[in-house]
N, C-alpha and C positions, 0 to 999 in steps of 0.2 A: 504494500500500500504506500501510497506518495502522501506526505506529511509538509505544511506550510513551511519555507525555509526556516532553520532556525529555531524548529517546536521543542517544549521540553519535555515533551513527553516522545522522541527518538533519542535513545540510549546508544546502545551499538548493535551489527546484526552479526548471530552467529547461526553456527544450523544446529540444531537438537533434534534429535528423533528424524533426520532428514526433513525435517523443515525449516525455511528461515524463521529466523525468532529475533523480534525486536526488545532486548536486553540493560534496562539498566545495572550497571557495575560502579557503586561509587564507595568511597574509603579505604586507607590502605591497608594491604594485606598484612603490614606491619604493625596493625595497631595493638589495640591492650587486648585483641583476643587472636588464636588462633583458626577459629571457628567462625566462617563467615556465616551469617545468617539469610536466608533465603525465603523471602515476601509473597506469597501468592495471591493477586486479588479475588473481589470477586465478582457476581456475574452482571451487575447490571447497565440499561443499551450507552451503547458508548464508553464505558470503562477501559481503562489503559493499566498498567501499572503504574503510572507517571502521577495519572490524577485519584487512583487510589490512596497511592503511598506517600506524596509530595511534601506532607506536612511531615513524615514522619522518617524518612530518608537522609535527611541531613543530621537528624539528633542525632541516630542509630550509628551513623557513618564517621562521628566524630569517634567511636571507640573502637570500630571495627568496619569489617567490609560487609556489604551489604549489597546483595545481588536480587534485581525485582524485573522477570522476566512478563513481559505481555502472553498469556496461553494459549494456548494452541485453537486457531481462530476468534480472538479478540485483538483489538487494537492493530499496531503494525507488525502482527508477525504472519505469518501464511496461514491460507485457511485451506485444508486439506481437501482435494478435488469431488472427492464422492461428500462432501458436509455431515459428515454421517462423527458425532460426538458422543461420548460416554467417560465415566469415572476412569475405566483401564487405560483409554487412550490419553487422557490429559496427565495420570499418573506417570505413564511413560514417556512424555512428553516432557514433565518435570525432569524426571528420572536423564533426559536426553541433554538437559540442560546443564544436567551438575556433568556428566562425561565432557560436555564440552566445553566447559571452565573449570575444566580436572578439579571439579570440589570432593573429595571423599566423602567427607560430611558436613555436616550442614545443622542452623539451628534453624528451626520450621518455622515459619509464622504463616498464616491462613486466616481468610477475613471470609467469613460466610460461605457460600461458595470455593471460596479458595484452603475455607479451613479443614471440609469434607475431602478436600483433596490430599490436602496435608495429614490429616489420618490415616486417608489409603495406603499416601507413601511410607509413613512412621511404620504401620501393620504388615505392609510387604516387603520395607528393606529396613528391618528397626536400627541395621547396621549406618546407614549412612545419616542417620538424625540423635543429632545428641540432646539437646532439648525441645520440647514444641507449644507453641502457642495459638492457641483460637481464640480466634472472637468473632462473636457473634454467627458461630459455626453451624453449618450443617456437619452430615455425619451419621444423626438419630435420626429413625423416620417418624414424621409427625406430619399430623391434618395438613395441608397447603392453608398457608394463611392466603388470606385476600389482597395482605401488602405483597407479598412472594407471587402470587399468579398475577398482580396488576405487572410487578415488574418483567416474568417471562413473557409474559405475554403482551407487552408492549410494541403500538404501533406509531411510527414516529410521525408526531404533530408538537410543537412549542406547548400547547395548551397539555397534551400526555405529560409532555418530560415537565412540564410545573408541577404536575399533579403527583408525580413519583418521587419526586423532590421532597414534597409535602410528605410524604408518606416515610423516607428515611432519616430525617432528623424530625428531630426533637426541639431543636433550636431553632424556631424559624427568621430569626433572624440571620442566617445565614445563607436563607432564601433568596437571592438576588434573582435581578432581569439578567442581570448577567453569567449567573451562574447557571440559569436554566437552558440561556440563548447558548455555553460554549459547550456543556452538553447534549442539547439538540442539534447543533451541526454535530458533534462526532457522531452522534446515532445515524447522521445520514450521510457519511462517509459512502463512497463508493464499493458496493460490496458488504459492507456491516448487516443491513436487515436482510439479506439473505443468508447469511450466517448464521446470526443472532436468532432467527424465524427456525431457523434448521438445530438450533441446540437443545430447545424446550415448548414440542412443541401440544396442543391438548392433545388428553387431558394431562395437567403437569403433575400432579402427585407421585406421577411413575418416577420423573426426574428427581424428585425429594428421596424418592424409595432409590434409585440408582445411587446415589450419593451419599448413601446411607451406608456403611461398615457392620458386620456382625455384630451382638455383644460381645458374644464370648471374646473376640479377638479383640474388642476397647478393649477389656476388663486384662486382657492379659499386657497389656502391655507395659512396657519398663520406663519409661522416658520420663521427667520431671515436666508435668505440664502444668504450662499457666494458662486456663479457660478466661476468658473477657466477654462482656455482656453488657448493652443498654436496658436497663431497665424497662423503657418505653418503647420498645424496639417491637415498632410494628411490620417489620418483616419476616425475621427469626423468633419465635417467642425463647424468652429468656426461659423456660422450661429446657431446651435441650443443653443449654452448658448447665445446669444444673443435674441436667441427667449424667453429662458426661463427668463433671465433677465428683460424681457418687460414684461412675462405674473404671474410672481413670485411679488407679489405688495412688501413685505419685501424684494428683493433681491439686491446685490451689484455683480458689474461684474470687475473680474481682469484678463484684458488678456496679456499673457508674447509675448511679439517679440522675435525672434529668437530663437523660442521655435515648437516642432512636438508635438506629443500626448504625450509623455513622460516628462510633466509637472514636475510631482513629483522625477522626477532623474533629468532630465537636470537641473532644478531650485532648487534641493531639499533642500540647505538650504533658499531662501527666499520661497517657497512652506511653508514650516514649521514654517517660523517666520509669514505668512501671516494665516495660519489657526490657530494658536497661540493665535495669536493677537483677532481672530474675536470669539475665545471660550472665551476668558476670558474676555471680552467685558460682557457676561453673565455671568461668574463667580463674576463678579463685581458687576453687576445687582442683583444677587440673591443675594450676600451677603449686599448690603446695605438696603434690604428689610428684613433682621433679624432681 
């Protein structure tokens, strides 16, 4: 996909899983951790990595490196010929990303959408993720909220993307003309709603049920996770990090009040001092055992 000169949401491209993939890479690989951490967003129209993570990319990257890939048919990275998407192919598609920035491992972080995917990977390669983080995750299967089907199922018109706007913060002052106008052009990129139409389409509950992980394999897993939550989060209801939080035996639960699905902007400076804190908990860890 062709991007305004100059955008900041074009990182760099590399190929993962044999496709191009548009890549942000920022912080040095020499900072105060060994372990870069790796962002995945999540799914709604017009999302990037860039305008997912932007607020929260610079804190992250003063301590460590911090790699936040566009996925496999969103934003500018390729969208696979037959459009045909699921949990296994976006995992490997992760999965294609760390081979091609030789990352071994990696600390997870996943935002809705992106956090059910981030489970996948923790539960099928628990080797290359050292700690992980959700918020405001999928993962568990639960009824389709109304906020979650308006979003898959969105058709792009300015008066839509105001109205999904509304529906993921909490803080409507953050509501801008302007914030609705530079997401609704990205929804009508060239190519985006026939992607986007082609990821979830009715009825969508199946899509929730896809991106859904066993119990038994949460419950078994090893990892130290921090779950994150809007309180008012009328996309994801805050029921499933609390699920996950019960069924996650290493897991800690931090949920924001007056907060929607939009954790990592509404809150984005304490979002960042709180995933901060719980990486370098491990960086501490690792290094008093050298």
């Amino acid at each position: 996909m062709t991007a305004p000169e100059n955008s900041p949401e074009i990182g760099r491209e590399i190929t993962a899983a044999g496709y191009r993939t548009n890549v942000h890479d920022h912080g040095a690989a020499n900072g105060n951790s060994d372990v870069p951490v790796m962002m995945i967003h999540g799914s709604g129209p017009g999302v990037t990595a860039w305008a997912n993570w932007r607020l929260v990319i610079p804190e992250l990257a003063k301590n460590r490196r911090v790699v936040a890939p566009d996925m496999l048919g969103f934003g500018y990275t390729q969208r696979p010929e037959d459009n045909t998407y699921n949990r296994e192919r976006w995992v490997a598609h992760a999965i294609g990303v760390m081979e091609a920035l030789d990352l071994e491992k990696v600390d997870l972080v996943g935002n809705s959408f992106g956090g059910g995917l981030a489970l996948a990977l923790a539960i099928e390669h628990p080797e290359r993720v050292r700690r992980l983080v959700l918020m405001g995750s999928v993962g568990v299967s639960f009824p389709i909220t109304e906020g979650l089907d308006e979003v898959w199922g969105y058709e792009p018109s300015l008066e839509n993307m105001r109205r999904l706007m509304d529906v993921f913060a909490f803080n409507k002052g953050l509501l801008t003309d302007e914030l609705a106008e530079m997401r609704y052009q990205a929804s009508i990129r060239p190519g985006f709603q026939e992607s986007f139409a082609a990821m979830f389409p009715a009825p969508r509950q199946r899509w929730v049920d896809n991106l859904a992980s066993p119990e038994e394999d949460i419950r078994a897993l090893p990892h130290e996770t921090l779950v994150i939550h809007g309180r008012e989060d009328e996309v994801i209801p805050l029921q499933t990090s609390l699920t996950l939080a019960d069924w996650i035996d290493r897991a800690q639960l931090h949920v924001f009040g007056r907060c929607g699905h939009w954790t990592q902007i509404e809150h984005a400076s304490r979002f960042a001092r709180l995933v901060n804190d719980f990486l370098t908990e491990a960086d501490q860890s690792a290094a008093g055992e050298k």
